[in-house]
N, C-alpha and C positions, 0 to 999 in steps of 0.2 A: 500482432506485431511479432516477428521473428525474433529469435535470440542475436542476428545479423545486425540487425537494425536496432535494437538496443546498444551493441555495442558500437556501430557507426556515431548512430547519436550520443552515447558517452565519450566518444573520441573527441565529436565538434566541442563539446560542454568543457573540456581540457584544452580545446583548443584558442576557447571563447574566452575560457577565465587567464589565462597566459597573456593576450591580447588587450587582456585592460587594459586602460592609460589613468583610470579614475575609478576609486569604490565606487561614484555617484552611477556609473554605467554598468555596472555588474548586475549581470542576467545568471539565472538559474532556468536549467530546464526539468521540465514536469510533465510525466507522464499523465494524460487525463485518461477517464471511464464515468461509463454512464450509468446513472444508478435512478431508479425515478424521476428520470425524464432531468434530471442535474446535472451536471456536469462535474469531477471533481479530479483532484491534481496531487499527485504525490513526484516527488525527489526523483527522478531517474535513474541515480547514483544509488538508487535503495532497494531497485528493479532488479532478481537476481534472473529470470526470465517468466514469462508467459506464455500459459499452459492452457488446455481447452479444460471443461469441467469433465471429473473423473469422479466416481463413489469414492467413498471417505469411508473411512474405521471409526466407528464411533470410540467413546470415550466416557465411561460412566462417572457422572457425578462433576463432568465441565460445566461451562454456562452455556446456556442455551443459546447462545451465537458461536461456541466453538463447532461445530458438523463435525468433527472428529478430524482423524491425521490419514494425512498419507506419505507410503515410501517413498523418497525422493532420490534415489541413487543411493539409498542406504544411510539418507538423512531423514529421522522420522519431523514432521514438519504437521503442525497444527494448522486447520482449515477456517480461519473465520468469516464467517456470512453477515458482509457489511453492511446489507439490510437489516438483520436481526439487531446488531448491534448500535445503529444508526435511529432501531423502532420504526422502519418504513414499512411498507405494507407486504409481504411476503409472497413471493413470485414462484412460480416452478420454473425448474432450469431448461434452457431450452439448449440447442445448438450453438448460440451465440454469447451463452453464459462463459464466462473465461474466469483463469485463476490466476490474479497477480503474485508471486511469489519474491517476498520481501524481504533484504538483511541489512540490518544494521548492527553496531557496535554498541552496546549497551553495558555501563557497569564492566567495563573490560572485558565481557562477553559477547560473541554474535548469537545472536537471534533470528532466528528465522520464521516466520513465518505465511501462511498464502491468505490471500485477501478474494473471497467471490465477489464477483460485479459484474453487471449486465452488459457491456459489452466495456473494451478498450476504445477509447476517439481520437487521440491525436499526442504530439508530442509538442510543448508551446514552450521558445524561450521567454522566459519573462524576468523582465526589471527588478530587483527586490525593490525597488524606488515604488512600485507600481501596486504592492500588496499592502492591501487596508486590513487594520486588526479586525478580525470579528466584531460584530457590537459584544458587548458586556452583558451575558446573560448566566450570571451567576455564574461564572464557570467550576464548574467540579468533573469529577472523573468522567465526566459524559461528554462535557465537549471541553475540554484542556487538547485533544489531540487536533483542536481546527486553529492550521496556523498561520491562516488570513484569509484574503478574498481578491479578489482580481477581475477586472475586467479584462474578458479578450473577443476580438473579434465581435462586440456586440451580446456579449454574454457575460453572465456572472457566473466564475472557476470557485469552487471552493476547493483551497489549499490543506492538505490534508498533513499534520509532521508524523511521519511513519515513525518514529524512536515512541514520542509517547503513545502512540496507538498499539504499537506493537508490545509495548511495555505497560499498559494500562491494564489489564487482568492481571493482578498480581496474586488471585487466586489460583491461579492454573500453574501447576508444576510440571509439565510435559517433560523438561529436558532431566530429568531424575528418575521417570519411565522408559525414555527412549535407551539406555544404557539397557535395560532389559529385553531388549525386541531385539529378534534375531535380524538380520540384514541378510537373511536368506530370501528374501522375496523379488 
């Protein structure tokens, strides 16, 4: 999906939320991708664009679902591999491997960071009326970033909230490095 069509569809999403007449009608739309044969959905609004897979700088002593960073315009930006991080069963990158690149506002901070996943599917608006809680499966720092479930289309979307996902390694201090790395690259 282009950087074009990201922002076409962040326009409709401004256009859709003005348009209400009732909280009860209020849609969000959500970028899906396919990760083990699943489907899952993040914020659109959280989508800064979408990048094919490049090598990555590793990172000594990250966790093992960071892959390391890459330059981004002179924005250094950590890589997580949302299989790794997920525990699914770990793929080689092909052609069709893409890199969501994601920001939110956190703690009066942006944060950026790029999400792998096996391919990008579709852009769905959906109902918040329409998003069921996860079941209750102890939630801790593993799955606190799933922020419900949805049917669309005859399938089950898992809704993903990019702030806590992107904010959940709170071992990793990237942006205290990146002040160090030249932006000569």
């Amino acid at each position: 999906m282009s950087p074009a069509c990201i922002s076409a569809a962040k326009r409709q999403h401004d256009m859709n939320v003005n348009d209400m007449e009732e909280p009860e009608g209020n849609e969000q739309q959500y970028l899906t991708f396919i990760m083990a044969n699943e489907e899952y959905g993040v914020d659109i609004l959280a989508v800064q664009e979408i990048r094919g897979w490049e090598p990555t700088t590793s990172i000594p002593n990250a966790p093992d679902y960071i892959g390391g960073v890459i330059n981004l315009r002179g924005t250094i930006v950590p890589i997580m591999d949302l299989r790794m991080r997920f525990g699914l069963p770990i793929v080689e990158y092909s052609p069709v491997t893409v890199v969501v690149i994601l920001k939110v506002i956190a703690d009066n901070n942006e944060k950026i960071m790029g999400i792998v996943v096996d391919a990008v599917s579709d852009v769905y608006s959906i109902r918040q009326s329409d998003v069921r809680q996860p079941p209750d499966m102890n939630q801790d720092e593993n799955t606190g970033f799933l922020r419900g479930l949805v049917s669309v289309k005859e399938k089950m979307v898992i809704l993903l909230d990019v702030a806590t996902l992107i904010t959940s390694h709170q071992d990793l201090e990237l942006p205290v490095m990146a002040d160090s790395i030249s932006e000569t690259e």
